[in-house]
Backbone as ProteinMPNN parsed JSONL, in Angstrom:
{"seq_chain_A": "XXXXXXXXXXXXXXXXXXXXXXXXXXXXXXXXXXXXXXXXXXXXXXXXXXXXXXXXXXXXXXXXXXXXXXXXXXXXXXXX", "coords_chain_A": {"N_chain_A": [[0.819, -1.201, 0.0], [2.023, 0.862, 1.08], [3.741, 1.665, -1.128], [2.13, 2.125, -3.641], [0.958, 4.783, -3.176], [3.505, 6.541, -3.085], [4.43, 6.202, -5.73], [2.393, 7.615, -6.834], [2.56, 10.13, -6.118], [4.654, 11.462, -7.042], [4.179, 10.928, -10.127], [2.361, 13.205, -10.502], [4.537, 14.835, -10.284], [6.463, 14.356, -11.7], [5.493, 14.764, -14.255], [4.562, 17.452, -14.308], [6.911, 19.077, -14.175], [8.099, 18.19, -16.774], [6.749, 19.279, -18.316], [6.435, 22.179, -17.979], [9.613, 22.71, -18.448], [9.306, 21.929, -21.067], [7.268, 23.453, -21.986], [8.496, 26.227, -21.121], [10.682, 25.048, -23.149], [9.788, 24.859, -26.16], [9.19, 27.513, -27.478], [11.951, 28.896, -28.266], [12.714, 26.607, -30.188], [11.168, 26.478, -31.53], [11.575, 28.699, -33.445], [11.641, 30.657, -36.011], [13.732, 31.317, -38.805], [15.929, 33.996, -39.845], [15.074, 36.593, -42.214], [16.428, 37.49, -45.507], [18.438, 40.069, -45.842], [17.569, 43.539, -46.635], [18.107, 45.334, -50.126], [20.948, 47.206, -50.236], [21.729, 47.952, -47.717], [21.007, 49.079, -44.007], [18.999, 51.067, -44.281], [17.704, 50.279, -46.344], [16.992, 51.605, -49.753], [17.776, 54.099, -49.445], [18.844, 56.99, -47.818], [19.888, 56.906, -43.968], [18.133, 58.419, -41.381], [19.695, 60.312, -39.198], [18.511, 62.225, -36.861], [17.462, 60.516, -35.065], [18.115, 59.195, -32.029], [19.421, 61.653, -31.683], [18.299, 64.189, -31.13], [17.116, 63.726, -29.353], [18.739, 63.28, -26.832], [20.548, 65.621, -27.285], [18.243, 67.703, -26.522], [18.146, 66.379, -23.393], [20.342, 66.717, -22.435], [20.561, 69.815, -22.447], [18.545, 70.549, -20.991], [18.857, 69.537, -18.694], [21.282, 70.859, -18.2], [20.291, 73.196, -18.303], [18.855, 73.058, -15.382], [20.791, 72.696, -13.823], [22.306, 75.046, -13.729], [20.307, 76.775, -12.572], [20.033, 75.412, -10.218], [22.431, 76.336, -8.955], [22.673, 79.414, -9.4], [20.415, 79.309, -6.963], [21.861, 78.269, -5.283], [23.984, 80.465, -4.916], [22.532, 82.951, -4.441], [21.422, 82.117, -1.696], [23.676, 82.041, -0.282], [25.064, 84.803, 0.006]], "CA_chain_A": [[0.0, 0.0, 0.0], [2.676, 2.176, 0.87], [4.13, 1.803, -2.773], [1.66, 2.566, -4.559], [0.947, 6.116, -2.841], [4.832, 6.707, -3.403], [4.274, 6.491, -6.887], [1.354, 8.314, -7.324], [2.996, 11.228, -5.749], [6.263, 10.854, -7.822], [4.037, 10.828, -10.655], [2.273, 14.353, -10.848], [5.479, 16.013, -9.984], [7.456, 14.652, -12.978], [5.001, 15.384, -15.697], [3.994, 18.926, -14.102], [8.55, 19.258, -14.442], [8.578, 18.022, -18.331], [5.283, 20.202, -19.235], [7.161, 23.068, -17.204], [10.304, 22.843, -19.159], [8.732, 21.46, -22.691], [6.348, 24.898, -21.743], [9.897, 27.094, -21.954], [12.118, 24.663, -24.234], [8.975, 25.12, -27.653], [9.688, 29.453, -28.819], [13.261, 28.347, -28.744], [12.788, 25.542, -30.958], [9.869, 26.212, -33.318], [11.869, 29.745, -33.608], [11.783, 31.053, -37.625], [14.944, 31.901, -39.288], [15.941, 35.458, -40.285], [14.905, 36.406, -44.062], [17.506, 38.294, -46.365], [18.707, 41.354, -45.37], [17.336, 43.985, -47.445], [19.172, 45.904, -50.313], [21.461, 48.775, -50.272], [21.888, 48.375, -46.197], [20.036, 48.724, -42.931], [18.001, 51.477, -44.461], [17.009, 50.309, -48.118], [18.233, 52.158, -50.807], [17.374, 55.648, -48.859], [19.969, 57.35, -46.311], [19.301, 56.576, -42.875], [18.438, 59.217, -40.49], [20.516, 60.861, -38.217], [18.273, 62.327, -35.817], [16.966, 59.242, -34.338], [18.283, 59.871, -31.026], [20.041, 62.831, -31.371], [17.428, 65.378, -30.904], [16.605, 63.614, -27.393], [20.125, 63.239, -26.324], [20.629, 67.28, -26.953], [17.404, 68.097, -25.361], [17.856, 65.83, -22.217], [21.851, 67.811, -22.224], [19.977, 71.386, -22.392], [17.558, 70.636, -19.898], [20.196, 69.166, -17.129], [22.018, 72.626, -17.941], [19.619, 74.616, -17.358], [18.847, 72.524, -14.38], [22.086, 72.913, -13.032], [22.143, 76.477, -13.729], [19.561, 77.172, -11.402], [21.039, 75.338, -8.776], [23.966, 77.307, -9.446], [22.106, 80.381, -8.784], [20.071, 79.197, -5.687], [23.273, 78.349, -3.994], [24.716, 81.572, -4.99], [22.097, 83.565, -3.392], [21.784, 81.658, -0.175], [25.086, 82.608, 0.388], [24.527, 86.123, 0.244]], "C_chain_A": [[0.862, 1.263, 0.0], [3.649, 2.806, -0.862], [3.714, 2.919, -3.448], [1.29, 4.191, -4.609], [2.133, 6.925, -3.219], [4.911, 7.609, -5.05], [3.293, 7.487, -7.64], [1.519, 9.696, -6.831], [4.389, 12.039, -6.831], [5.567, 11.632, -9.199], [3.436, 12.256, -11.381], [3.598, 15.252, -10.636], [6.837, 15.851, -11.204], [6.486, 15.144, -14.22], [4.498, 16.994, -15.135], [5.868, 19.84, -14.229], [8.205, 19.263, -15.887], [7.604, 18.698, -18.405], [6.178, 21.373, -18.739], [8.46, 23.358, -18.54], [9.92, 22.646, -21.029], [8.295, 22.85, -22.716], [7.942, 26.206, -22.209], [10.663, 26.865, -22.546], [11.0, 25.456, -25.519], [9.507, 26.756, -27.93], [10.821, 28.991, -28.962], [13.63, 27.404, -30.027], [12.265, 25.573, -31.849], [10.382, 28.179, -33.519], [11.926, 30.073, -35.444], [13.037, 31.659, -37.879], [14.589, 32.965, -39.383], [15.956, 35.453, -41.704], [16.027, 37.029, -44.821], [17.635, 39.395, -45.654], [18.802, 41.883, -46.386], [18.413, 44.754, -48.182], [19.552, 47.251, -50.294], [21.35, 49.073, -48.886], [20.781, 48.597, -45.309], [18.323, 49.43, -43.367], [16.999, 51.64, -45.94], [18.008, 50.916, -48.962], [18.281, 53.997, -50.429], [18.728, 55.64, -47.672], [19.517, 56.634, -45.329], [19.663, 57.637, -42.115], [18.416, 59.613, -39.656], [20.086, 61.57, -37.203], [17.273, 61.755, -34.933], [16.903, 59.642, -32.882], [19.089, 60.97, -30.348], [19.869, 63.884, -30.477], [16.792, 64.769, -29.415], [17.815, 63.929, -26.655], [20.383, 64.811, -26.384], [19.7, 67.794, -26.461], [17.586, 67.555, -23.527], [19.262, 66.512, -22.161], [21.102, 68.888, -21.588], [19.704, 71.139, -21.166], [18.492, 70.408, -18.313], [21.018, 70.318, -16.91], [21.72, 73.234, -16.703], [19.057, 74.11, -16.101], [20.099, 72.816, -13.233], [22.628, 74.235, -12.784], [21.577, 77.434, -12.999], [19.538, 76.866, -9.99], [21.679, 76.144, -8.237], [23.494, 78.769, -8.539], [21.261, 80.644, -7.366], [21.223, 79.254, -4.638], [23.86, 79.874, -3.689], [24.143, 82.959, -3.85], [21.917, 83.38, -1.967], [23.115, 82.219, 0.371], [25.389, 83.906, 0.45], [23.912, 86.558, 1.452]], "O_chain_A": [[0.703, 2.297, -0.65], [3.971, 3.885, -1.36], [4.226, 3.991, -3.769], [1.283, 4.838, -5.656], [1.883, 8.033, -3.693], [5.198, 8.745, -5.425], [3.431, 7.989, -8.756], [0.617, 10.485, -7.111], [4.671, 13.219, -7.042], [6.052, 12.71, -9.543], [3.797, 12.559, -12.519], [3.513, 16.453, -10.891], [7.73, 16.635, -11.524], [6.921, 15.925, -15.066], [3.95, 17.631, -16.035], [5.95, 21.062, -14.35], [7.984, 20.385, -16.342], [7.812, 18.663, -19.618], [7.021, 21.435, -19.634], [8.219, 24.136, -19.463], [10.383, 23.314, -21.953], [8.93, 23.565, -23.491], [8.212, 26.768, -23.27], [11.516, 27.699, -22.851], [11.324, 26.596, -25.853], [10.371, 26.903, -28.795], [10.903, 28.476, -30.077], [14.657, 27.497, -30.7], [12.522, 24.986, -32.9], [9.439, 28.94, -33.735], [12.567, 29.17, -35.983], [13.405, 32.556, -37.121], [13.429, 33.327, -39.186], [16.587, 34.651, -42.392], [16.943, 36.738, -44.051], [16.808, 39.624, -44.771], [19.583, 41.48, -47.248], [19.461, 45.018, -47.593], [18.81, 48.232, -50.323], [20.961, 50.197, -48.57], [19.643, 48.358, -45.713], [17.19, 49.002, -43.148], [16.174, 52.431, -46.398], [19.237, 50.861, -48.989], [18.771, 54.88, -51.133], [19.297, 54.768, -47.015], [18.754, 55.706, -45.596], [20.825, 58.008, -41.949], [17.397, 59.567, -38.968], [20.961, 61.797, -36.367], [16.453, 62.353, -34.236], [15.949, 60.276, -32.433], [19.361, 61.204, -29.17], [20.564, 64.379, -29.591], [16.114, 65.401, -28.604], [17.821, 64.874, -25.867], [20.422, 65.294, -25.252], [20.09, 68.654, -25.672], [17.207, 68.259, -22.591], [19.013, 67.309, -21.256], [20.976, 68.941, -20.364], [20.473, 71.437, -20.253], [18.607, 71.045, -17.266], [21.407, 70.735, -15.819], [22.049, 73.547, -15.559], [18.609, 75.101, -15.525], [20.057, 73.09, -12.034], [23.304, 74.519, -11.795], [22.007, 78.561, -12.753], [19.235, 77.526, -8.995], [21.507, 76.632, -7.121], [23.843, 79.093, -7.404], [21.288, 81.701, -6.735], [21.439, 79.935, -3.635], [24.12, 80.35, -2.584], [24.732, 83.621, -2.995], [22.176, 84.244, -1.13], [23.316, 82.773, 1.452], [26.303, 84.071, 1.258], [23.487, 87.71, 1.549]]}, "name": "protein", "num_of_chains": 1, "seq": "XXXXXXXXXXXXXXXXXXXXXXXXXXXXXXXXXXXXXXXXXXXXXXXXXXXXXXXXXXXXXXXXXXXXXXXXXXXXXXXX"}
C-alpha cells in the first residue's frame, strides 16, 4: 500500500517538471529563421536618419544645464 501512494505522488510532480520545461524549451525551438537582409543596407536604398536619437540626447543635455544652472544660482544667493 505504501508503494503505490509513493508512486502516485512521484508521478504528478514529474510530468507537471517536463510540461514546465517542454512549456519554456517550444519558442526556442519552433523559432523562424531570419529572411535576407534587405538591399542597399540597414536602411534600403534611402539614407538613414541621423536624428533618431540625437534630438533627445541634446534636449535631455539642455535641460540638465539649465537645471544645473539654477542650482547654481540658488546656492549663490543663499550665500549672500
Amino acid at each position: 500500500m505504501q508503494k503505490e501512494t509513493n508512486k502516485m505522488k512521484k508521478t504528478p510532480a514529474f510530468l507537471v517538471i517536463t510540461f514546465t520545461v517542454l512549456m519554456f524549451a517550444m519558442p526556442f525551438v519552433s523559432k523562424a529563421q531570419d529572411g535576407p537582409d534587405p538591399p542597399g543596407g540597414p536602411c534600403g536604398d534611402t539614407e538613414c536618419p541621423f536624428d533618431g536619437g540625437v534630438s533627445i540626447l541634446v534636449t535631455t543635455a539642455v535641460g540638465y544645464g539649465i537645471m544645473k544652472m539654477k542650482k547654481k544660482k540658488l546656492e549663490v544667493e543663499e550665500d549672500k
